[in-house]
C-alpha positions, 0 to 999 in steps of 0.5 A: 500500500501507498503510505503518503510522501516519504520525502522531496529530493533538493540536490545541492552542490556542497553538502556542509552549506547547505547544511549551515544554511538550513539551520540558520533558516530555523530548521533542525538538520541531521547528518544522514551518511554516504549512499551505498554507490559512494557518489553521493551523500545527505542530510534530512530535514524530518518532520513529525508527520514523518515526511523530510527534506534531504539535502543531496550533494555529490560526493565528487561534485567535479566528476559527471556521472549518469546519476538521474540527479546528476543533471540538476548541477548543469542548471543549479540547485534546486527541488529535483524528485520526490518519493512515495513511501510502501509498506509493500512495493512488490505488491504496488509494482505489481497493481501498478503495471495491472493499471497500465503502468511502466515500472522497473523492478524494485532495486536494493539500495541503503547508506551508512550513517556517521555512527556506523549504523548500515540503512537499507531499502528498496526503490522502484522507479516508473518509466518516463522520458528524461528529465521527466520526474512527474511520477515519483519513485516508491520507496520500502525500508528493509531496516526499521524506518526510524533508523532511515528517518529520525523523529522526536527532537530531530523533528523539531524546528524553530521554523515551527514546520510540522511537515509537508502538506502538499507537493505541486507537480509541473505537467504538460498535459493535465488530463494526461497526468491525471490519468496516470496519477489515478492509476498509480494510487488506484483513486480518482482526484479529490478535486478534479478542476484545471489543478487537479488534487490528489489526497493521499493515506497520510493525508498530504496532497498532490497537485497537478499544476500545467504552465498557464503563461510562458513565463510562470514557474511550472513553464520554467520548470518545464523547460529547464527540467522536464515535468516535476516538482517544482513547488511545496506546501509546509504545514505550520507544526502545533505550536505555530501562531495562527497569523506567523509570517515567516521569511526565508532568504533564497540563498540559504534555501538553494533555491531561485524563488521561495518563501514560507509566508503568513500562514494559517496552518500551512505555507509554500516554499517555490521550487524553482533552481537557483 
C-alpha cells in the first residue's frame, strides 16, 4: 500500500552549506551518511508527520556521472524528485503495471550513517522520458524506518514546520497526468478542476499544476527540467501562531524563488533552481 510522501529530493552542490544554511533558516538538520554507490551523500530535514527534506550533494561534485540527479548541477540547485513511501512495493509494482503502468523492478539500495549504523531499502522507479520526474519513485525500508528517518527532537524546528502538506507537480498535459496519477494510487482526484488534487493515506496532497503563461514557474520548470516538482506546501507544526509570517532568504534555501509566508496552518516554499 501507498503510505503518503516519504520525502522531496533538493540536490545541492556542497553538502556542509547547505547544511549551515538550513539551520540558520530555523530548521533542525541531521547528518544522514554516504549512499551505498559512494557518489553521493545527505542530510534530512524530518518532520513529525514523518515526511523530510534531504539535502543531496555529490560526493565528487567535479566528476559527471549518469546519476538521474546528476543533471540538476548543469542548471543549479534546486527541488529535483520526490518519493512515495510502501509498506509493500512488490505488491504496488505489481497493481501498478495491472493499471497500465511502466515500472522497473524494485532495486536494493541503503547508506551508512556517521555512527556506523548500515540503512537499507528498496526503490522502484516508473518509466518516463528524461528529465521527466512527474511520477515519483516508491520507496520500502528493509531496516526499521526510524533508523532511515529520525523523529522526536530531530523533528523539531524553530521554523515551527510540522511537515509537508502538499507537493505541486509541473505537467504538460493535465488530463494526461491525471490519468496516470489515478492509476498509480488506484483513486480518482479529490478535486478534479484545471489543478487537479490528489489526497493521499497520510493525508498530504498532490497537485497537478500545467504552465498557464510562458513565463510562470511550472513553464520554467518545464523547460529547464522536464515535468516535476517544482513547488511545496509546509504545514505550520502545533505550536505555530495562527497569523506567523515567516521569511526565508533564497540563498540559504538553494533555491531561485521561495518563501514560507503568513500562514494559517500551512505555507509554500517555490521550487524553482537557483
Amino acid at each position: 500500500m501507498i503510505l503518503g510522501l516519504d520525502h522531496s529530493v533538493f540536490v545541492v552542490r556542497d553538502l556542509a552549506s547547505a547544511v549551515r544554511d538550513y539551520t540558520a533558516l530555523g530548521f533542525t538538520v541531521t547528518p544522514g551518511g554516504t549512499h551505498a554507490d559512494g557518489l553521493t551523500h545527505n542530510a534530512l530535514i524530518p518532520f513529525a508527520d514523518g515526511s523530510y527534506f534531504e539535502l543531496l550533494a555529490f560526493t565528487d561534485p567535479g566528476q559527471a556521472t549518469d546519476h538521474p540527479w546528476w543533471h540538476r548541477l548543469a542548471e543549479g540547485e534546486g527541488l529535483e524528485d520526490y518519493a512515495l513511501a510502501s509498506d509493500d512495493l512488490a505488491s504496488d509494482v505489481a497493481a501498478c503495471r495491472q493499471r497500465g503502468l511502466a515500472i522497473g523492478d524494485p532495486v536494493e539500495g541503503g547508506r551508512q550513517r556517521p555512527d556506523g549504523r548500515t540503512l537499507r531499502w528498496r526503490t522502484a522507479r516508473f518509466v518516463q522520458p528524461p528529465p521527466d520526474r512527474a511520477l515519483p519513485f516508491l520507496i520500502e525500508d528493509v531496516t526499521p524506518r526510524d533508523w532511515r528517518v529520525p523523529g522526536g527532537a530531530a523533528a523539531q524546528h524553530a521554523l515551527h514546520v510540522g511537515g509537508i502538506q502538499r507537493s505541486a507537480i509541473a505537467v504538460r498535459d493535465v488530463a494526461a497526468a491525471a490519468a496516470r496519477f489515478a492509476a498509480l494510487l488506484g483513486t480518482a482526484p479529490a478535486r478534479a478542476t484545471a489543478t487537479p488534487d490528489f489526497a493521499l493515506a497520510s493525508g498530504q496532497h498532490i497537485s497537478l499544476v500545467s504552465p498557464r503563461a510562458a513565463d510562470d514557474e511550472a513553464a520554467a520548470q518545464i523547460a529547464r527540467h522536464g515535468e516535476g516538482p517544482f513547488a511545496l506546501t509546509l504545514r505550520a507544526a502545533d505550536d505555530a501562531q495562527a497569523h506567523q509570517t515567516v521569511s526565508l532568504d533564497v540563498a540559504r534555501a538553494h533555491l531561485r524563488a521561495c518563501g514560507l509566508s503568513g500562514w494559517r496552518g500551512s505555507s509554500g516554499i517555490g521550487g524553482a533552481p537557483r
